[in-house]
C-alpha positions as CSV (number, residue, x, y, z in Angstrom):
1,X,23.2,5.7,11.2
2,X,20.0,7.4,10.8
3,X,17.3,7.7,13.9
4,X,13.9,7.2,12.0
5,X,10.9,8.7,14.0
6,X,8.1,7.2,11.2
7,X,9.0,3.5,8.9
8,X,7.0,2.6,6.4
9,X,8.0,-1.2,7.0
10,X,8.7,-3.4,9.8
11,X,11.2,-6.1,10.4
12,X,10.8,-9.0,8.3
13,X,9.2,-11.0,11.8
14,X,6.1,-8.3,11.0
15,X,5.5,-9.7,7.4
16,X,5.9,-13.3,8.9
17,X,3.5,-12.2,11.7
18,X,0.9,-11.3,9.1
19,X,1.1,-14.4,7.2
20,X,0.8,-16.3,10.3
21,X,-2.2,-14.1,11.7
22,X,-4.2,-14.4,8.2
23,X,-4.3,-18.3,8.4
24,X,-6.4,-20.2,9.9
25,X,-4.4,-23.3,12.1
26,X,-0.6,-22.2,11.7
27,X,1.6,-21.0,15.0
28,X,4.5,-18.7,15.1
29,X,6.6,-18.9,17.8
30,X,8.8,-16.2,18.1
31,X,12.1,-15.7,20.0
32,X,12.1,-12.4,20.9
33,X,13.1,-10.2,24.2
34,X,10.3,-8.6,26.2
35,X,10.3,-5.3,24.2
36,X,9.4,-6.9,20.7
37,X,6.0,-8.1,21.8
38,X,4.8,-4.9,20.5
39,X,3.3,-6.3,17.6
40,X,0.2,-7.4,18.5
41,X,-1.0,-3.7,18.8
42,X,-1.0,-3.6,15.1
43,X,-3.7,-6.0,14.4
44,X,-6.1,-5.7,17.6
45,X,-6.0,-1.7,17.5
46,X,-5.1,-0.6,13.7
47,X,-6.8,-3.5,11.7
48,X,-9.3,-4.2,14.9
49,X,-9.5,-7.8,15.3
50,X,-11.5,-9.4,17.9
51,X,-8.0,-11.8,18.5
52,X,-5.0,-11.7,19.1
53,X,-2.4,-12.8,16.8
54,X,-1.2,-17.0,16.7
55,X,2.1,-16.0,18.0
56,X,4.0,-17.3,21.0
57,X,7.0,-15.0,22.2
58,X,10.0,-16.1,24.5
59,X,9.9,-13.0,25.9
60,X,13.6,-12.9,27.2
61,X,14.8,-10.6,29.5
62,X,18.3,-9.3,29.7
63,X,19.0,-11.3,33.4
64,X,18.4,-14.2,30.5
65,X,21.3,-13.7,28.8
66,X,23.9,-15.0,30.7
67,X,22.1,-18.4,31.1
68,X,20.3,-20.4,28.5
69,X,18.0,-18.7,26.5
70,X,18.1,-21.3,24.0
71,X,16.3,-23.6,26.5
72,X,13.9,-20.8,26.4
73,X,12.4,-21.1,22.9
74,X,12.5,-25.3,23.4
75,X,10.0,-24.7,26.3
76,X,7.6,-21.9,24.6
77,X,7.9,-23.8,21.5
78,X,6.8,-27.0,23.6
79,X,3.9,-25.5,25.2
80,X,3.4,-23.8,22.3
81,X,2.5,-27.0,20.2
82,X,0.9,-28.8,23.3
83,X,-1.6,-25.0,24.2
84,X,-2.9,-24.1,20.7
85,X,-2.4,-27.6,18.8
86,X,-1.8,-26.5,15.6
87,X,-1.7,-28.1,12.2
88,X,1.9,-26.5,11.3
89,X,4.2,-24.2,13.1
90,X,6.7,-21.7,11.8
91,X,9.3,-20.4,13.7
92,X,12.0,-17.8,13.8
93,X,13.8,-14.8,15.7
94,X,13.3,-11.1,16.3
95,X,15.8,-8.8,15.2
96,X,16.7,-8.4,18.7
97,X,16.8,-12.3,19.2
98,X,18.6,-13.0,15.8
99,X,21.7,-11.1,17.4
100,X,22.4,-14.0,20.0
101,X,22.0,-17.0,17.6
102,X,20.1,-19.5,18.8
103,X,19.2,-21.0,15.8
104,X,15.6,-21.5,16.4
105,X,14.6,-23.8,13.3
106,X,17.4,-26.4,14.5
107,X,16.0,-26.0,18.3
108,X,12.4,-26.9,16.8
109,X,13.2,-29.6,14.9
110,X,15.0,-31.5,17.9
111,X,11.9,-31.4,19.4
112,X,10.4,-34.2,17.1
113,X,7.2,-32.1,16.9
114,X,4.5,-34.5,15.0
115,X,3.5,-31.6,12.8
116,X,5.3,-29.6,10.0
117,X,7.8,-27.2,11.6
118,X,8.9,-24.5,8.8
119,X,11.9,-22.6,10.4
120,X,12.2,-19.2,8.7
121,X,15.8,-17.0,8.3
122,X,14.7,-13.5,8.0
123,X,17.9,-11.3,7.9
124,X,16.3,-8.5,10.3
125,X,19.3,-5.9,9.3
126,X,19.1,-6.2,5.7
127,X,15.5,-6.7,4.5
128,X,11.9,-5.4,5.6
129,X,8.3,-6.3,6.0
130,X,6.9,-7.2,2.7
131,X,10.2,-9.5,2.2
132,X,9.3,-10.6,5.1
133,X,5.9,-11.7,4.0
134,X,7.0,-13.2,1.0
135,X,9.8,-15.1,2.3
136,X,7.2,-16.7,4.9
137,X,4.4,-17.0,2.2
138,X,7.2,-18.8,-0.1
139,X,8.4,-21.1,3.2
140,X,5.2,-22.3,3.8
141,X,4.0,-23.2,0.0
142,X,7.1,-24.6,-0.7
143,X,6.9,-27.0,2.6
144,X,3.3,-27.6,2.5
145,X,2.0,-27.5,-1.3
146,X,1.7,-30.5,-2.5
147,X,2.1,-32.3,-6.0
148,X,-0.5,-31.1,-8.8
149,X,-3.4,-33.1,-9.3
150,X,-4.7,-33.9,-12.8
151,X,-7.6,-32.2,-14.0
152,X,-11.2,-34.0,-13.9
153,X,-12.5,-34.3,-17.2
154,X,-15.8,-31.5,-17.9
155,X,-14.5,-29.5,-14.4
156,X,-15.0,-26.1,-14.7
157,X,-11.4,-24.0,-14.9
158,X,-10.0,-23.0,-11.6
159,X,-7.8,-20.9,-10.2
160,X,-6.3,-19.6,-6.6
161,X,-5.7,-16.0,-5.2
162,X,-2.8,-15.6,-3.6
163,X,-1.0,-12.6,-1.7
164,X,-3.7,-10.9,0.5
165,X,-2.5,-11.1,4.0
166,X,-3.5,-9.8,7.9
167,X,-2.6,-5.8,7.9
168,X,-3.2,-5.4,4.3
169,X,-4.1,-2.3,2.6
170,X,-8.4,-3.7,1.9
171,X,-7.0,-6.8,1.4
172,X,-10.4,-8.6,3.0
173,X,-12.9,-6.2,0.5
174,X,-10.1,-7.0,-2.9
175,X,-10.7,-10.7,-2.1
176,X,-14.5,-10.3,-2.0
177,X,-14.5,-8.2,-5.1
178,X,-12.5,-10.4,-7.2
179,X,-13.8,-13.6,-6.5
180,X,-17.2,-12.3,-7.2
181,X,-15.5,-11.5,-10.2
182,X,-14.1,-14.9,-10.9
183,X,-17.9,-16.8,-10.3
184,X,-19.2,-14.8,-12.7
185,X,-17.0,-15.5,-15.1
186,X,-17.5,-19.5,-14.3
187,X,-14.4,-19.6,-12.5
188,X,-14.2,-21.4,-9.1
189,X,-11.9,-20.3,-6.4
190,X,-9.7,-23.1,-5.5
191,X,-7.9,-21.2,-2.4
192,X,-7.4,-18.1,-1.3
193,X,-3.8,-18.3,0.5
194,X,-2.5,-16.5,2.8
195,X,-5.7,-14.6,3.7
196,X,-8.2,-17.4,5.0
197,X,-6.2,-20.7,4.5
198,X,-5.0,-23.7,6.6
199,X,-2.2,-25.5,6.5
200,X,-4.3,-28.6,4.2
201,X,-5.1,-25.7,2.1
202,X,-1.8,-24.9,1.3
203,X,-1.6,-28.7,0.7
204,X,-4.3,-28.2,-2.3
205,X,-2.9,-25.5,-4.5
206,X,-1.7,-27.8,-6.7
207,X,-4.8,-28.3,-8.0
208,X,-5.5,-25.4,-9.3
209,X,-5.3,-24.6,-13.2
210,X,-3.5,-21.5,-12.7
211,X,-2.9,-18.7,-10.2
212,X,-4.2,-15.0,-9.5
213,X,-1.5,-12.8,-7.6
214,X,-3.2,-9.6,-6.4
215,X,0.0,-8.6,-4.3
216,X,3.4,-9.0,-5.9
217,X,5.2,-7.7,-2.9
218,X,4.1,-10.6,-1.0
219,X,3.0,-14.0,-3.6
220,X,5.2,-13.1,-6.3
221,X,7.9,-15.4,-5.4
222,X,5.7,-18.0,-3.9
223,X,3.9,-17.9,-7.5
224,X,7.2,-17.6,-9.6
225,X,8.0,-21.1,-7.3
226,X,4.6,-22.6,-8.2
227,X,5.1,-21.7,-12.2
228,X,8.4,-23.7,-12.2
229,X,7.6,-26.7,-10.1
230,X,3.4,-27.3,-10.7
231,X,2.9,-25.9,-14.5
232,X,1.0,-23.1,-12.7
233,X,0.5,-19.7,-14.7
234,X,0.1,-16.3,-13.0
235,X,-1.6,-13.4,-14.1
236,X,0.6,-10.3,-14.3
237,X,-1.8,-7.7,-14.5
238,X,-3.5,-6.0,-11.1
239,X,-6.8,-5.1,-11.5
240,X,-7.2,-1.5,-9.6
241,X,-9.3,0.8,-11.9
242,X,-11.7,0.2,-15.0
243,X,-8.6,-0.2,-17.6
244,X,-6.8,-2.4,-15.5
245,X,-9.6,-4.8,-14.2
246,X,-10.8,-5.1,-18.2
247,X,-7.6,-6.5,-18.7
248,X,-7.3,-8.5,-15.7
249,X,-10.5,-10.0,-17.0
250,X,-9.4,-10.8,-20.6
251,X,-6.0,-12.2,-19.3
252,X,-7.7,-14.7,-16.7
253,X,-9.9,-15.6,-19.3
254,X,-6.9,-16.4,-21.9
255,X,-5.8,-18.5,-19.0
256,X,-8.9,-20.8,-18.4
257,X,-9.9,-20.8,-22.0
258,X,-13.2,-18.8,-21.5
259,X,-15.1,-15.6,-23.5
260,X,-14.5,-12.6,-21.4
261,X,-17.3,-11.0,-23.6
262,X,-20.1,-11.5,-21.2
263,X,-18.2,-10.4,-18.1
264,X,-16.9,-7.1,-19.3
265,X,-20.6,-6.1,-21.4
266,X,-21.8,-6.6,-17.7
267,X,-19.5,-3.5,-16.5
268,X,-21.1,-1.6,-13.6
269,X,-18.7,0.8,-12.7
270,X,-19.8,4.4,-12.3
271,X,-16.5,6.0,-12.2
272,X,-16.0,6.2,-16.2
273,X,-18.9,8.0,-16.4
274,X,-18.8,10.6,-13.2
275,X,-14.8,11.1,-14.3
276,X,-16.7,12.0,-17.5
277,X,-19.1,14.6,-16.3
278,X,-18.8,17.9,-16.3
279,X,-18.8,18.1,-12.5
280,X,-15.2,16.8,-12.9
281,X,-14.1,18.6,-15.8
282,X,-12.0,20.6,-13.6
283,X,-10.1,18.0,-12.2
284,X,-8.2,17.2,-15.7
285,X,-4.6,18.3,-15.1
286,X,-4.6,18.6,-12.0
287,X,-1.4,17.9,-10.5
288,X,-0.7,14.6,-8.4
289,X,2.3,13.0,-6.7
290,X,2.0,9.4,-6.0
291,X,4.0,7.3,-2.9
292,X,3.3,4.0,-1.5
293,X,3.8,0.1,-2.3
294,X,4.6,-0.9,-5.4
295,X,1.0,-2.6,-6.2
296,X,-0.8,0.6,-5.4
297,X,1.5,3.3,-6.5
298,X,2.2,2.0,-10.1
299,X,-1.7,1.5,-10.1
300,X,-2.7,4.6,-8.8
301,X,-0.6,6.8,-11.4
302,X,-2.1,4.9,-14.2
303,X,-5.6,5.4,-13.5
304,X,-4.9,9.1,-12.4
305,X,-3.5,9.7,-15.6
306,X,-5.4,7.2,-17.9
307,X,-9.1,7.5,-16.1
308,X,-8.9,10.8,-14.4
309,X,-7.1,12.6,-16.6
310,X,-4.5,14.1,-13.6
311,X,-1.1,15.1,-14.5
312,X,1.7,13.2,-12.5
313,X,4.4,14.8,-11.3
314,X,5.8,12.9,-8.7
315,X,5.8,9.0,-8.4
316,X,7.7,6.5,-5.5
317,X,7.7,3.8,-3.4
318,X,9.6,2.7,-0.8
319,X,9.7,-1.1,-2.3
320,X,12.9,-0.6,-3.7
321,X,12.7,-4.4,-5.2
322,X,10.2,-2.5,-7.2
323,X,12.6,0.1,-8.6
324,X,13.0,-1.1,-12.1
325,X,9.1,-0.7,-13.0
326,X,8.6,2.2,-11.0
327,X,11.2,4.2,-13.1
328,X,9.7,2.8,-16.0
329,X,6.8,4.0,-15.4
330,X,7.8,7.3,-14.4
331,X,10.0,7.6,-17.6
332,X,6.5,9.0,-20.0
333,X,5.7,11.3,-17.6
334,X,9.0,13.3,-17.7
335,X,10.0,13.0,-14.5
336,X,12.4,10.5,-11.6
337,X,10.9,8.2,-9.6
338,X,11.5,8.5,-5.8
339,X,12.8,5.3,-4.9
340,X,13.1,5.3,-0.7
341,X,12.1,4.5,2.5
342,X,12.9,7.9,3.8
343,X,9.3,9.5,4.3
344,X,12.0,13.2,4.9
345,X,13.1,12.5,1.6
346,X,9.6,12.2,0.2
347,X,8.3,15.0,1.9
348,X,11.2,17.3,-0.2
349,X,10.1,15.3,-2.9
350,X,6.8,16.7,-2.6
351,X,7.6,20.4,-2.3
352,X,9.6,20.4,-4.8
353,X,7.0,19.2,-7.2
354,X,4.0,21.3,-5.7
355,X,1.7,19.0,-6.4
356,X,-2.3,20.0,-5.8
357,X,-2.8,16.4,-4.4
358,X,-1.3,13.8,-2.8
359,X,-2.0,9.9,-3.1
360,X,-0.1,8.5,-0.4
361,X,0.6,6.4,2.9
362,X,-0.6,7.6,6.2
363,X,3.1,9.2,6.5
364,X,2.2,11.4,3.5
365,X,-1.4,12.2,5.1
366,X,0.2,14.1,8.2
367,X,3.0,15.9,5.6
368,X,0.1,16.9,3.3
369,X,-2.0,18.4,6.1
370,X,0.8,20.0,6.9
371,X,1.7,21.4,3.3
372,X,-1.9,22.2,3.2
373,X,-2.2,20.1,0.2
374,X,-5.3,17.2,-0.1
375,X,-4.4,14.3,0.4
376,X,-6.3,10.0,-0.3
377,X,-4.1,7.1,1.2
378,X,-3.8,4.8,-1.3
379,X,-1.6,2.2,0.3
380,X,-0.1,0.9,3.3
381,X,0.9,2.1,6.1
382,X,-2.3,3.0,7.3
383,X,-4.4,4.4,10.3
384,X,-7.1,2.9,12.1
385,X,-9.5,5.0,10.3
386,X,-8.1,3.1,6.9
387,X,-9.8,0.0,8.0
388,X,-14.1,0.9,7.2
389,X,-16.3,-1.1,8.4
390,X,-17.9,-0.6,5.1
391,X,-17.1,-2.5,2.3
392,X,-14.3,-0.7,0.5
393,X,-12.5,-2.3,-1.9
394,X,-10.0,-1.5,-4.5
395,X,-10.2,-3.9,-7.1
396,X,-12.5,-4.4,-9.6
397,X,-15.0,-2.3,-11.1
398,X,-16.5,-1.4,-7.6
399,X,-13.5,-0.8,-6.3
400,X,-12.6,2.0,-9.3
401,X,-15.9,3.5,-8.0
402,X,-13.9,3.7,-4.6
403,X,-11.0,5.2,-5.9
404,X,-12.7,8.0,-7.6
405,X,-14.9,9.2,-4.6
406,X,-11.6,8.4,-2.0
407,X,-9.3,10.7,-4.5
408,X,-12.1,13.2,-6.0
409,X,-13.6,14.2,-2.4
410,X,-10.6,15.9,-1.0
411,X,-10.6,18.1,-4.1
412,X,-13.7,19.0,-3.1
413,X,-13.4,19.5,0.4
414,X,-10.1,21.9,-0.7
415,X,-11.9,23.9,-3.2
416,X,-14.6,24.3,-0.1
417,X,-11.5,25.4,2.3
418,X,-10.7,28.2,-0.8
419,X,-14.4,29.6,-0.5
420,X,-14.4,29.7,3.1
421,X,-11.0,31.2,3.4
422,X,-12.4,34.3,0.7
423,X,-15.1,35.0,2.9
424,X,-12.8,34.6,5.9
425,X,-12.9,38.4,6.9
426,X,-16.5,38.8,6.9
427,X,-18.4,39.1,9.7
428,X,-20.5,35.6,9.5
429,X,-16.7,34.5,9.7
430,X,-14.4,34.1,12.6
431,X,-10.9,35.5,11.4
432,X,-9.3,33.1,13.6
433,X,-11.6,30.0,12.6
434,X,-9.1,26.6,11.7
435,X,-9.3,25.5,8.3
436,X,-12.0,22.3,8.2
437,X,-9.8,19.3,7.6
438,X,-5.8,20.9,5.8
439,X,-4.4,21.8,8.6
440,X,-3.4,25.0,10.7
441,X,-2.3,26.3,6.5
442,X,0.2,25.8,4.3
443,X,4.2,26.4,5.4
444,X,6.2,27.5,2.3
445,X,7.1,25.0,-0.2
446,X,10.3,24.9,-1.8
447,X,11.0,28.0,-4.3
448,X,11.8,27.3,-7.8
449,X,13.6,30.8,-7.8
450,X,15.6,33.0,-5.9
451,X,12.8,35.2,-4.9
452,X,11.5,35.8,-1.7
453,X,7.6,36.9,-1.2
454,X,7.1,39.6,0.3
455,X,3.8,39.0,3.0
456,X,1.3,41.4,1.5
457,X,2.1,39.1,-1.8
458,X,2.0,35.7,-0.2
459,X,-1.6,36.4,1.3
460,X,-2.9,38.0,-2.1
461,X,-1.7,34.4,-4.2
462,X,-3.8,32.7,-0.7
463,X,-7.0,34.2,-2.3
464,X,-6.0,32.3,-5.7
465,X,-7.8,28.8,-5.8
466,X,-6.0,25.9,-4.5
467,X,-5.9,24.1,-7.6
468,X,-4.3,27.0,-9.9
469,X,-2.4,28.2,-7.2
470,X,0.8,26.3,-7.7
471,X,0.8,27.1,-11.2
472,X,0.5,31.0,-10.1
473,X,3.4,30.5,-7.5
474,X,5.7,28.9,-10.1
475,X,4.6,31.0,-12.8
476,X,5.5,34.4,-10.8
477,X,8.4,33.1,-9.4
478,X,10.1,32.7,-12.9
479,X,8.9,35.9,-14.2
480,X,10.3,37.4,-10.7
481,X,14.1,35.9,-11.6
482,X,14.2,35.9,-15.3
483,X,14.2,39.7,-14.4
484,X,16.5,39.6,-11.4
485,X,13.6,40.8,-8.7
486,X,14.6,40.3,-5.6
487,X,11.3,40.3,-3.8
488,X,8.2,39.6,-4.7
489,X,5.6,41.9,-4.0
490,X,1.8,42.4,-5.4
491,X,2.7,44.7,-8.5
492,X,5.1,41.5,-9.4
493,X,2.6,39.1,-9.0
494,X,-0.4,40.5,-11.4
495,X,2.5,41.9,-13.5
496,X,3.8,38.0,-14.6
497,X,-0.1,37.5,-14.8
498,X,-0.5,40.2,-17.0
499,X,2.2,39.0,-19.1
500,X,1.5,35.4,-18.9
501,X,-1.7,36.3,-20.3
502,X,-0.7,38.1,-23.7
């Protein structure tokens, strides 16, 4: 067994609590022992809602256990119902709770509740959050959607959004984006599910001409459901960055039988033309390793290689359901995806590819900073500070704009650390001044080589810029052991540039 300090997922009982805490007239009760109530911190202090999450715990203790704890969920699922009042209830066990089997969907339904009561089976020991999520998000559309309604003759086409979700990486900002998107293409919003939605909204997909999944991870399966049972189509391709939301547009408008042409002449993006200028000329190959959920990852290394013109040398996620495309996509780019939850694993990862910026979770923010490397968090998890109150979005042709400011101004700020760091010594300079936002300074990354640096050499290659100084470090490093040097010292280091120069 392994003793994780940081997780990038919960328990499956955190995806159903976000499901549960974006709708709008849905309960979750929850059998859990005092100790799992910890979740609510997650939405009232990272994502900063003004309420609390629509969950009811049991909140056993262990005295509990050797009396009737079942008894236990029938009266908080009870008051429950009778307190809040709402229009469907889903309930389910903790992965403390599911070890003592009380069966809590067979405990709800004996209680002849005059409301829908979804019980939910989330194996806490063998799946994770964004399961989680989806199983819940599939549960409830699957209990609640119902039969499609034939379309009215001369309405315009129509379509729902489905995946976003309480806790989500911009989640509220991609749902603004695209259905602005979606109007002005002449294409109404039927729901937007879970993010928003009732139970009697979930009652109205059906209606719906087809379907617009933003988050795989979490309305994949509820869509693939939809597809089989209601006729419904689902678009396939995520719109994060220019290239991608120009499809996105063409394939929705395949789907409801429109001209895109209008939409996409109306482009407003400025990021194709500031990834043009010569201001970021020196970005192109630039080196970038990219880690987080599926959705964002797989997005982010297209548009850093496709709009940005970065080179990728690292790619991963740790939605291993994911694995298939994220090889795939790694497979062009030379180089293994890093398929894991382990964020020690990632970090190794990391060195090894010495990569001059990081797109990553807030896991790979604090291992970054502590490489000294720039970093842009791209994906879930997240810190407070990941929530703006600005609008932010990722999606769409404003959210492109987004990206390229988020992942463009840590360059920035690192070439800014290089200067200061030159002129470090001078006397407008405090020697012992802390670098503005990297950290206390890079610790070695993993040698390519057998050599060791001597110091005198390893504060000389500090003086090279940050964004050729990997390159110089790898560079000097082979030239050091195709000739069997043992140490490198200053003499080796401008002697592999001299002859790397020829």
């Amino acid at each position: 067994m392994q003793l994780a300090i940081w997780t990038y997922e919960g328990p499956p009982h955190i995806g159903a609590m976000r499901v549960a805490t974006a709708m709008e007239g849905l309960h979750y009760v929850l059998h859990a022992p005092q100790g799992d109530t910890y979740a609510d911190l997650l939405f009232t202090m990272i994502e900063r809602r003004g309420t609390r999450p629509p969950v009811t715990y049991t909140t056993f203790q262990a005295r509990d256990l050797g009396g009737d704890t079942a008894e236990l969920f029938r009266t908080a699922a009870r008051e429950a119902f009778e307190r809040f009042r709402p229009q469907a209830m889903i309930v389910g066990a903790s992965c403390t709770a599911e070890l003592i089997q009380d069966d809590p969907g067979g405990l709800a339904r004996a209680l002849g509740l005059p409301i829908p009561v979804i019980p939910l089976e989330l194996p806490s020991y063998q799946k994770k959050e964004n399961w989680g999520a989806a199983e819940t998000f599939y549960r409830l559309v699957r209990g609640l959607a119902a039969p499609p309604a034939p379309r009215p003759e001369g309405r315009a086409p129509s379509c729902n959004i489905l995946g976003p979700t309480a806790l989500g990486f911009r989640h509220r900002d991609d749902v603004r984006e695209i259905t602005g998107l979606l109007w002005r293409m002449g294409i109404a919003v039927n729901v937007t599910a879970p993010l928003g939605a009732t139970p009697a909204d979930l009652a109205r997909l059906g209606r719906a001409d087809f379907n617009v999944v933003l988050y795989p991870e979490i309305a994949g399966t509820a869509a693939a459901w939809l597809a089989r049972t209601h006729g419904q189509a689902a678009t396939k391709t995520i719109p994060i960055g220019i290239n991608a939301t120009r499809e996105f547009i063409a394939e929705v408008a395949a789907l409801a039988g429109i001209d895109p042409a209008p939409v996409l002449a109306a482009e407003t993006s400025r990021a194709a033309w500031y990834s043009r200028s010569v201001d970021s000329n020196y970005l192109t190959g630039k080196r970038v390793f990219v880690f987080g959920d599926a959705t964002h990852a797989l997005a982010a290394a297209r548009v850093a290689t496709e709009e940005l013109g970065f080179a990728l040398v690292g790619l991963g996620s740790y939605s291993r359901e994911f694995g298939r495309e994220l090889r795939e996509a790694a497979k062009p780019h030379g180089i293994e995806a890093t398929v894991t939850d382990d964020y020690l694993a990632v970090e190794a990862a990391i060195q090894a590819a010495q990569p001059e910026l990081i797109l990553g979770t807030q896991m790979e923010r604090h291992t970054a900073k502590r490489l000294g490397i720039p970093c842009a968090v791209i994906s879930a998890p997240v810190h407070v500070q990941d929530y703006p109150a600005r609008y932010s979005p990722q999606m769409g042709f404003e959210g492109a704009s987004v990206l390229f400011d988020t992942w463009v101004h840590p360059l920035m700020m690192g070439l800014e650390e290089h200067l200061l760091g030159m002129f470090r010594e001078d006397f407008e300079f405090r020697a012992d001044s802390a670098p503005s936002h990297l950290g206390a300074g890079p610790v070695e990354p993993a040698a390519s080589g057998s050599a060791r640096w001597a110091a005198e050499a390893e504060r000389e290659l500090g003086r090279i810029p940050f964004f050729v100084r990997g390159k110089a470090r790898r560079n000097t490093e082979r030239y050091a052991t195709e000739r069997g040097i043992g140490t490198i010292t200053i003499e080796t280091l401008y002697d592999a540039k001299a002859h790397l120069s020829r």
